[in-house]
C-alpha positions as CSV (number, residue, x, y, z in Angstrom):
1,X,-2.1,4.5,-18.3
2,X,-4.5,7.5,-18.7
3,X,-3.5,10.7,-21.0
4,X,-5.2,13.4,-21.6
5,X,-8.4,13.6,-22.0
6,X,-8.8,9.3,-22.2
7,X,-9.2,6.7,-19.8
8,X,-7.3,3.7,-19.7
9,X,-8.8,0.4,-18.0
10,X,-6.1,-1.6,-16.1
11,X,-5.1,-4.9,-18.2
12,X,-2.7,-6.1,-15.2
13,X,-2.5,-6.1,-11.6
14,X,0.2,-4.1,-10.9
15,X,1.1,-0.8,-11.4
16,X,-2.9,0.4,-10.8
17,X,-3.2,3.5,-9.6
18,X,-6.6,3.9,-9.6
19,X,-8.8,7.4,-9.6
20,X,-12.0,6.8,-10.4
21,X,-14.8,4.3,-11.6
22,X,-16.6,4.6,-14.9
23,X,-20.6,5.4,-14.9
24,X,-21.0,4.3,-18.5
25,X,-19.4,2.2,-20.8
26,X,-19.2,4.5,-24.2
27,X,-17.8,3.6,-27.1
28,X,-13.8,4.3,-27.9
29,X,-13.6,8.5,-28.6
30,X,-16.5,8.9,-27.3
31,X,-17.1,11.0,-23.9
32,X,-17.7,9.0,-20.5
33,X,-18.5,10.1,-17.4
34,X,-16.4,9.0,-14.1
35,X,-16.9,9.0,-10.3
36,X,-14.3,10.7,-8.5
37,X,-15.6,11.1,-5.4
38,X,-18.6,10.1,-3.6
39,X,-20.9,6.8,-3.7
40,X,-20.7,5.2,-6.9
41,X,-21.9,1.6,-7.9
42,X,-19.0,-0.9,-8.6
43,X,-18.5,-4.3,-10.0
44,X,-16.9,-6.5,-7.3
45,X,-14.4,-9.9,-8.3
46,X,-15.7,-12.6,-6.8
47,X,-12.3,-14.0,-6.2
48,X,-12.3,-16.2,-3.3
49,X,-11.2,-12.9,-0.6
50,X,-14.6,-11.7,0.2
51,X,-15.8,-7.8,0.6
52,X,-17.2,-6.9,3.6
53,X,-18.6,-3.2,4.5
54,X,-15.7,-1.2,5.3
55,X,-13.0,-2.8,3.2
56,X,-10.5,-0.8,1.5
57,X,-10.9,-2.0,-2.4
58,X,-8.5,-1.4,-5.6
59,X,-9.5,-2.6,-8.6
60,X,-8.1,-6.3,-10.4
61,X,-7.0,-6.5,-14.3
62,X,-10.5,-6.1,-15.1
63,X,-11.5,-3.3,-14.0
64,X,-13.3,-4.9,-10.9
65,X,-13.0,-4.0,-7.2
66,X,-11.6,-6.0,-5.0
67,X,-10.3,-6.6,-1.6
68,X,-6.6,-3.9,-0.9
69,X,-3.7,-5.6,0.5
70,X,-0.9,-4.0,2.0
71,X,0.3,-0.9,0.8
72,X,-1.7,-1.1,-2.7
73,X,-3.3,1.7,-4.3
74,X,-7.1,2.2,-3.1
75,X,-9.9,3.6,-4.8
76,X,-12.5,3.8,-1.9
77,X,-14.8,1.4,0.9
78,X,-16.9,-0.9,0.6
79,X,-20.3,0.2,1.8
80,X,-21.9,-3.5,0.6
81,X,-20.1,-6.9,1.2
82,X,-19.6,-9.6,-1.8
83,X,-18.6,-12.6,-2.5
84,X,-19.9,-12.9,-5.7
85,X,-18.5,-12.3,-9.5
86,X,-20.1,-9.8,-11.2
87,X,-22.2,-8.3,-8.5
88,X,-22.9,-4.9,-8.2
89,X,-21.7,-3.2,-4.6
90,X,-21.8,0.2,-3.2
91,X,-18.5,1.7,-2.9
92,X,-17.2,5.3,-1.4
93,X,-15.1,6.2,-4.1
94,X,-12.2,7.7,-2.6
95,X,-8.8,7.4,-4.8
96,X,-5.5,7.8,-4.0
97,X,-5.2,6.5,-0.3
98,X,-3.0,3.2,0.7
99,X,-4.4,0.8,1.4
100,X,-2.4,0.2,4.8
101,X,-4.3,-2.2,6.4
């Protein structure tokens, strides 16, 4: 997880509690900058479950936003669909909700 002052990316599926998406890559120790709130740009998992506008998304192992189930952890909507890896959608980033669906 996240400590002060750093970020951690997730590197399973569980146990992500997301709170924001990063708006630059950086290099380790250096500073980043991260949406909290708002419309951010997000790299979606093309992972068979498409995205469609309105979908309640968490993020996968890789950092990638995908499609919430039940009770899991959300980190905003989907303002663009996908079904593609690696493409770029619009997202309202709003962390902290369940995703009750």
């Amino acid at each position: 997880g996240s400590t002060a002052f750093t970020v951690a990316i997730p590197t399973t599926d569980t146990n992500i509690n997301p709170f924001g998406i990063l708006q630059d890559t950086g290099n380790q120790g250096a500073q980043v900058r991260i949406a909290i709130y708002g419309i951010s740009t997000a790299v979606s998992k093309g992972d068979g479950t498409a995205i469609a506008v309105g979908d309640k998304l968490t993020l996968n192992a890789l950092g990638k936003v995908i499609k919430a189930g039940t009770f899991q952890d959300t980190i905003g909507i989907a303002l663009q669909g996908s079904q593609t890896d690696n493409f770029n959608i619009k997202i309202m980033v709003i962390p902290g909700n369940q995703g009750i669906v």
